[in-house]
NUTOR-521107 format. One line per 5 residues: for each residue y, z, x of C-alpha. Coordinates in nm, 2 decimals, decimal comma. Layout:
N
Y/Z/X  ...
END
This chain:
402
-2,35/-3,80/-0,53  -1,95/-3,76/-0,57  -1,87/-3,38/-0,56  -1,51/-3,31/-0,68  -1,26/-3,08/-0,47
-1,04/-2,84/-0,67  -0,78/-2,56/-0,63  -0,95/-2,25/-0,68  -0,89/-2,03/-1,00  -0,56/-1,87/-0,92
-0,48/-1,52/-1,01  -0,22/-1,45/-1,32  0,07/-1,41/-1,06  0,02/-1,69/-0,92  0,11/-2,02/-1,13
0,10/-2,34/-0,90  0,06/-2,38/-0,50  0,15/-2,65/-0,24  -0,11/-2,86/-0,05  -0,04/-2,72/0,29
-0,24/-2,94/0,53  -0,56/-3,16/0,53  -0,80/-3,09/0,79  -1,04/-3,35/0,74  -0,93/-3,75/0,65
-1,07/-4,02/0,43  -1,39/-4,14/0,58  -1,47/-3,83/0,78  -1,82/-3,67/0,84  -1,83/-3,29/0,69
-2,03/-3,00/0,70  -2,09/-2,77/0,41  -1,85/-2,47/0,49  -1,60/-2,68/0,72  -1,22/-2,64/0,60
-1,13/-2,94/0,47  -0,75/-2,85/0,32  -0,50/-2,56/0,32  -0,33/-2,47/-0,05  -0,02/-2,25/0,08
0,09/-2,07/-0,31  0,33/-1,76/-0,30  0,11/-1,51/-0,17  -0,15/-1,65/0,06  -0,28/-1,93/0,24
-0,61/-2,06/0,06  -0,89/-2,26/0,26  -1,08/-2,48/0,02  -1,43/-2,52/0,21  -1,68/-2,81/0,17
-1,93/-2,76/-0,08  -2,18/-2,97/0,07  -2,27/-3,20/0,41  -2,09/-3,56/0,37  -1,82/-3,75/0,39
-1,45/-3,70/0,27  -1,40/-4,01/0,02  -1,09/-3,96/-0,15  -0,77/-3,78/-0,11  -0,60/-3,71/-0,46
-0,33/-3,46/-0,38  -0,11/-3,54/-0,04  0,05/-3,30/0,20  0,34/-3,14/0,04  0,21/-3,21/-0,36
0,26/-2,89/-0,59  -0,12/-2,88/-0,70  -0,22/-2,57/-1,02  -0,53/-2,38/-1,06  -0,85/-2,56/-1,08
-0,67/-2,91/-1,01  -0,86/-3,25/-0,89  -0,75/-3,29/-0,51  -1,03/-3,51/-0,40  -1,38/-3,64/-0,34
-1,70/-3,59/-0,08  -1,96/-3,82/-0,08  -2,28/-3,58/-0,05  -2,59/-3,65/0,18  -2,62/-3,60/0,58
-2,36/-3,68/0,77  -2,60/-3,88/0,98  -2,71/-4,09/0,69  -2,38/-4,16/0,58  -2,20/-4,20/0,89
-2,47/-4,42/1,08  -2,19/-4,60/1,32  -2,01/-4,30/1,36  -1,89/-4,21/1,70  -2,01/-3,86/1,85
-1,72/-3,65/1,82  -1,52/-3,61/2,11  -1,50/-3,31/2,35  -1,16/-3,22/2,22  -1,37/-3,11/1,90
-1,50/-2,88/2,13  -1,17/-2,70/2,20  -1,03/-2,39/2,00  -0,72/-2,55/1,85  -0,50/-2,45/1,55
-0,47/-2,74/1,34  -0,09/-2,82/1,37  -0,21/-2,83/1,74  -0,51/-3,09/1,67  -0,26/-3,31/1,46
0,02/-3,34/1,72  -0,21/-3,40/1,98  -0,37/-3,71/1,80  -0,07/-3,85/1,70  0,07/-3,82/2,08
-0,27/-3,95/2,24  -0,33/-3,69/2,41  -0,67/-3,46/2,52  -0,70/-3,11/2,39  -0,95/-3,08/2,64
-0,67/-3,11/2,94  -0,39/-2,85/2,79  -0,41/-2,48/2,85  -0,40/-2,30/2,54  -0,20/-1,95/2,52
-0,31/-1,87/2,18  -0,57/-1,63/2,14  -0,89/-1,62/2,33  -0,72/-1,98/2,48  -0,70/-2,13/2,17
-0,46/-2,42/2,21  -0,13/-2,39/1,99  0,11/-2,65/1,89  0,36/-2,51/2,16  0,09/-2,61/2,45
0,08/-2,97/2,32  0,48/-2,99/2,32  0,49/-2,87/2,69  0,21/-3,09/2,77  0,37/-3,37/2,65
0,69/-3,29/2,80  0,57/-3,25/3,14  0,40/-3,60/3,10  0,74/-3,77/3,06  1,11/-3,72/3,17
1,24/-3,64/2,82  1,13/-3,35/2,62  0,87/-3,46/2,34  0,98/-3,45/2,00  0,83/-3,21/1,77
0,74/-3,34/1,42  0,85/-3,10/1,11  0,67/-2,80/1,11  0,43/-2,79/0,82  0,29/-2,43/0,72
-0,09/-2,42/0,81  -0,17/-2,07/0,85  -0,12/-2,05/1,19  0,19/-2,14/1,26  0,46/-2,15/1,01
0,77/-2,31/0,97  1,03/-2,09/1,13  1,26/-1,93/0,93  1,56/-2,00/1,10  1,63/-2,39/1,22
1,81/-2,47/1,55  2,18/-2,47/1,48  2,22/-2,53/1,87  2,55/-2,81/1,84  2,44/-3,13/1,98
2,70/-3,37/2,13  2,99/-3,43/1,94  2,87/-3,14/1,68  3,08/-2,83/1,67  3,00/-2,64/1,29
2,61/-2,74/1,28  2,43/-2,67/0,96  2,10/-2,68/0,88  1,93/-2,69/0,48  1,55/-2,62/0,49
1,34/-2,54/0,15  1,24/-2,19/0,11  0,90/-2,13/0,18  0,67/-2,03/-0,16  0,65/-1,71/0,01
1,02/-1,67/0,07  1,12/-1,76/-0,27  0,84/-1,54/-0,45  0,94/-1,27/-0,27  1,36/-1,31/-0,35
1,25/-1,34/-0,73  1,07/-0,99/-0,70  1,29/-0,84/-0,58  1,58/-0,92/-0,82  1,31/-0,86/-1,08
1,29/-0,53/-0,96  1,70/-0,48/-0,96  1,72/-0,61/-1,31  1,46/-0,45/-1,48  1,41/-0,08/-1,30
1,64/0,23/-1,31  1,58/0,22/-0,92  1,75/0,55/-0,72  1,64/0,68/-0,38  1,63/0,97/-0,23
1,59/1,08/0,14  1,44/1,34/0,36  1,34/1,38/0,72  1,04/1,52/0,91  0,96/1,68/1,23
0,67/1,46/1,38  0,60/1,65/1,68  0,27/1,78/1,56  0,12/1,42/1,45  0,21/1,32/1,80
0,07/1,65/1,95  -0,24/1,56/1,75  -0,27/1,19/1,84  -0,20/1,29/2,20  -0,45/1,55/2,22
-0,72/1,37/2,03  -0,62/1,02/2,05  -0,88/0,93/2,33  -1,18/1,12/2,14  -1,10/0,98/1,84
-1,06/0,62/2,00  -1,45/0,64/2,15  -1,55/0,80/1,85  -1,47/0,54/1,61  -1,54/0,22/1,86
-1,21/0,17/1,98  -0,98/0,20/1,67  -0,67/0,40/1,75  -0,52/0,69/1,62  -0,22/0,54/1,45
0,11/0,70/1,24  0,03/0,52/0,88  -0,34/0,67/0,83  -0,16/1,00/0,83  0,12/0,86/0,55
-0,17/0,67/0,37  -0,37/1,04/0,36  -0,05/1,24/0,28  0,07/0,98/0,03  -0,26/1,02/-0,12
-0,25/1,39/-0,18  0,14/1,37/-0,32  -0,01/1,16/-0,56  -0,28/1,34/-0,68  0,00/1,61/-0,75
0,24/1,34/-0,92  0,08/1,12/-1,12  0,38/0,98/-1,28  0,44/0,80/-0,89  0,11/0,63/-0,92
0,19/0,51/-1,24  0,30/0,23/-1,37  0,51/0,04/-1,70  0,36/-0,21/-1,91  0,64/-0,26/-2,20
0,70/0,04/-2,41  0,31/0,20/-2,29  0,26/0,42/-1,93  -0,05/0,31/-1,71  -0,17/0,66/-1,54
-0,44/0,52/-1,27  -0,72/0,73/-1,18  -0,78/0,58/-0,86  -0,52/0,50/-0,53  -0,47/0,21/-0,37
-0,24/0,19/-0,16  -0,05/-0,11/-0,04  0,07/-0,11/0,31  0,37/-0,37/0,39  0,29/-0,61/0,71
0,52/-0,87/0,81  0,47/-1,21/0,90  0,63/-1,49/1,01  0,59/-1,64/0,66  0,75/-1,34/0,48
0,62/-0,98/0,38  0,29/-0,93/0,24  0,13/-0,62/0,08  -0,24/-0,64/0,11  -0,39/-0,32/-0,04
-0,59/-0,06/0,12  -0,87/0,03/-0,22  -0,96/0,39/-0,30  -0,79/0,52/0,00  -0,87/0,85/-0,14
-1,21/0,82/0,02  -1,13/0,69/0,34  -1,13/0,88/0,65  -0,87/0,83/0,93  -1,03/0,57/1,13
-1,13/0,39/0,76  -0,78/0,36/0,69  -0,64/0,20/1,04  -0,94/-0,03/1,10  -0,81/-0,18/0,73
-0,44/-0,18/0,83  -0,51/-0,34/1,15  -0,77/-0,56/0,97  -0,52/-0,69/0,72  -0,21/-0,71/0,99
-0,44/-0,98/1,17  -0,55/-1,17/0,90  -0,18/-1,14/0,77  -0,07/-1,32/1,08  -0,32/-1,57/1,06
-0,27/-1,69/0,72  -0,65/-1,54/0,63  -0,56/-1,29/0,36  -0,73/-1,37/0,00  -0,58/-1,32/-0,32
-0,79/-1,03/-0,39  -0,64/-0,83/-0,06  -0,32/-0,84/-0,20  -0,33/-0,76/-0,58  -0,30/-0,44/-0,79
-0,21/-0,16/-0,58  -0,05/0,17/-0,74  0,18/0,26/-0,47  0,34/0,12/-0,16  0,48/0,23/0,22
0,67/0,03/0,41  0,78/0,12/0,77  1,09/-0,05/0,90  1,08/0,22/1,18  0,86/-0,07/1,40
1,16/-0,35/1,35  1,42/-0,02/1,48  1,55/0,06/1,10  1,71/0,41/1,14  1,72/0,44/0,76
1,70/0,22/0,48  1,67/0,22/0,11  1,31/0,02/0,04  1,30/-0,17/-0,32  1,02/-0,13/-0,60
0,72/-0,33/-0,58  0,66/-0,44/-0,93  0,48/-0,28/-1,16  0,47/-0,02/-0,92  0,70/0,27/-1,01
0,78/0,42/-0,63  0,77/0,30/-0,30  0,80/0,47/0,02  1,01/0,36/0,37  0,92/0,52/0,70
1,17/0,47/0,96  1,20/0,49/1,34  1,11/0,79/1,50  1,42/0,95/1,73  1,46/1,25/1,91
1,77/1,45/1,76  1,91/1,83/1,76  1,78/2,01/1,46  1,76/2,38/1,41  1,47/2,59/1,43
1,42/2,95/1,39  1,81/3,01/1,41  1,79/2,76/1,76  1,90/2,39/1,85  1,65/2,22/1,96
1,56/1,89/2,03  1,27/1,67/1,82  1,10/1,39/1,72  1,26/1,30/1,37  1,20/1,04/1,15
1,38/0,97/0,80  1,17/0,95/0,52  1,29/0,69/0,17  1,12/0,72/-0,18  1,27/0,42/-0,42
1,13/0,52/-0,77  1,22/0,41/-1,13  1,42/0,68/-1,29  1,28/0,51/-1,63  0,95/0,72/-1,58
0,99/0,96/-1,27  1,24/1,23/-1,27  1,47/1,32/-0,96  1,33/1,64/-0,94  0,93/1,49/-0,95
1,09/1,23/-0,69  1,22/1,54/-0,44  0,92/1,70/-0,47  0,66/1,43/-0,42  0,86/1,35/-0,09
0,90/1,74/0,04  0,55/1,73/0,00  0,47/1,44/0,20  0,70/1,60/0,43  0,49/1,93/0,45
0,14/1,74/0,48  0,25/1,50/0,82  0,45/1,80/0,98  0,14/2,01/0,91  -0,16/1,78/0,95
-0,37/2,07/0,89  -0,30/2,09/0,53  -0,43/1,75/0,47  -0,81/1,87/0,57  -0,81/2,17/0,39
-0,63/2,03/0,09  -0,35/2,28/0,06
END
């Protein structure tokens, strides 16, 4: 029997996709649950799974073709793979091998055995990058990488090699944006254009969060099987509580009508090499601690990985963002649309302040809330932040809700 491949059903914000890659070829054996294609849209990378044992008869929709929800891209031909592949050969050992698929593709193009390169990739999975070298140290030239096709592992780089080659002195390079790249430039100029976006700024002392992680940080790591004590559970927690206090910042504006939600997610900004993503962290209100870094660190992997599904990264009534990791001494973060407020953390230095009439020296960090001046006044925006400010530089006040 002929069982048709489609596109998932994609989510309203999501109109049309791009087949990313095909990981199984006309007239190859299946298994039911093996990845047989890649559809890259906007947000996420989606794996379309077989359905069924059998064999891939038809390819509809070709590397590269914009596919919509719920579109035709092929066909498998149910029944055991042994039954339908009599003649088949047994698969080779370099099936064997952890190997992204960029990796896989390169190396059968090049004729060469996964089974004899080295993989760096995690747990010795073999990346494309260990093919390349492979092949280069197999001849006297360097090999020739094909273009980069986005696969959820690893992604087209986001800036080309402008290194001049002979007889080149002003080298340019035009690449496409990525789905991701270009989704995320529209947002944000939706966000300019349609918001009454102002910031405002504090700072914070975090010498008694890192007094706490230091003193606890080992308890808390054997406690929870091995998650660490991190900086964002205590903005998630504190973020939180500032809402519960503010409603109007985890709100949001649908036409002329307010949207007050009841309940906090909160989105937590991880970057990738595809682009920023915001999965969202559900009811954080009811999360402990160690609940809310096991799902950052959760979603930063699968962000990395392409693995994120559509439902990790929608809704959400309120977002941080920490340039503080990439160095950022201060910034001014932009709205996440619908959402009404957004908050940037920023890198953590040691600076003179003054303290009980004294200089002294501390651990400072910046703090940024963005928020739509449409629904949230500057004095509900000042306060929401000195609050935050209160709850991280006294932890204390987040347990005993004060």
């Amino acid at each position: 029997m002929s069982i048709e491949i489609k596109t998932p059903t994609f989510a309203e914000s999501i109109s049309e996709g791009t087949v990313a890659v095909w990981h199984k070829q006309v007239g190859d054996p299946v298994k039911r649950d093996d990845v047989l294609v890649d559809i890259e849209t906007d947000k996420v990378v989606i794996e379309i799974f077989a359905p069924a044992d059998g064999v891939l008869s038809e390819i509809l929709k070709e590397e590269g073709e914009v596919v919509e929800s719920e579109e035709l891209l092929g066909r498998l031909e149910e029944g055991a793979v042994e039954d339908a592949v009599p003649d088949a050969p047994a698969p080779a050992a370099a099936e064997d091998v952890a190997a992204s698929p960029a990796a896989r593709k390169l190396a059968a193009e090049q004729g060469i055995a996964l089974a004899d390169i080295a993989g760096t990739g995690k747990g010795g999975r073999v990346m494309k990058e260990d093919v390349a070298r492979a092949l280069e140290a197999a001849s006297d030239v360097p090999a020739e990488l094909p273009e980069a096709t986005p696969d959820g592992d690893e992604q087209e780089t986001s800036m080309p090699d402008l290194m001049p080659t002979d007889g080149e002195e002003r080298v340019e390079r035009r690449v496409p944006m990525t789905r991701l790249r270009a989704s995320i430039a529209a947002r944000l100029v939706e966000a300019q254009h349609t918001a009454a976006m102002l910031t405002t700024f504090n700072e914070l002392d975090m010498a008694p969060v890192m007094t706490m992680r230091r003193r606890y940080g080992d308890e808390f790591q054997a406690r929870h099987n091995g998650t660490k004590l991190g900086f964002m559970g205590f903005f998630v927690r504190a973020a939180v509580e500032a809402l519960k206090r503010f409603p109007a910042v985890n709100a949001s504006i649908d036409g002329s009508d307010i949207i007050y939600h009841g309940y906090y997610d909160i989105g937590v900004a991880v970057s990738t090499d595809r682009g920023l993503v915001v999965p969202v962290i559900r009811e954080a209100d009811a999360l402990g601690l160690h609940q809310i870094e096991d799902a950052i660190v959760d979603y930063s992997t699968r962000a990395r990985d392409g693995k994120l599904a559509l439902t990790d990264i929608q809704g959400g009534t309120f977002t941080i963002s920490n340039g503080g990791v990439f160095g950022s001494l201060l910034s001014t973060p932009i709205l996440n649309p619908p959402q009404t407020a957004i908050l940037g953390m920023h890198k953590i230095e040691q600076r003179p302040v003054v303290v009980d009439g004294e200089v002294v020296v501390r651990p400072m960090m910046y703090l940024a809330l963005s928020y739509d001046h449409r629904l949230i006044d500057g004095r509900e925006a000042v306060q929401f932040l000195v609050t935050i400010k209160e709850l991280v530089e006294d932890p204390a006040r987040i347990l005993l809700d004060l």
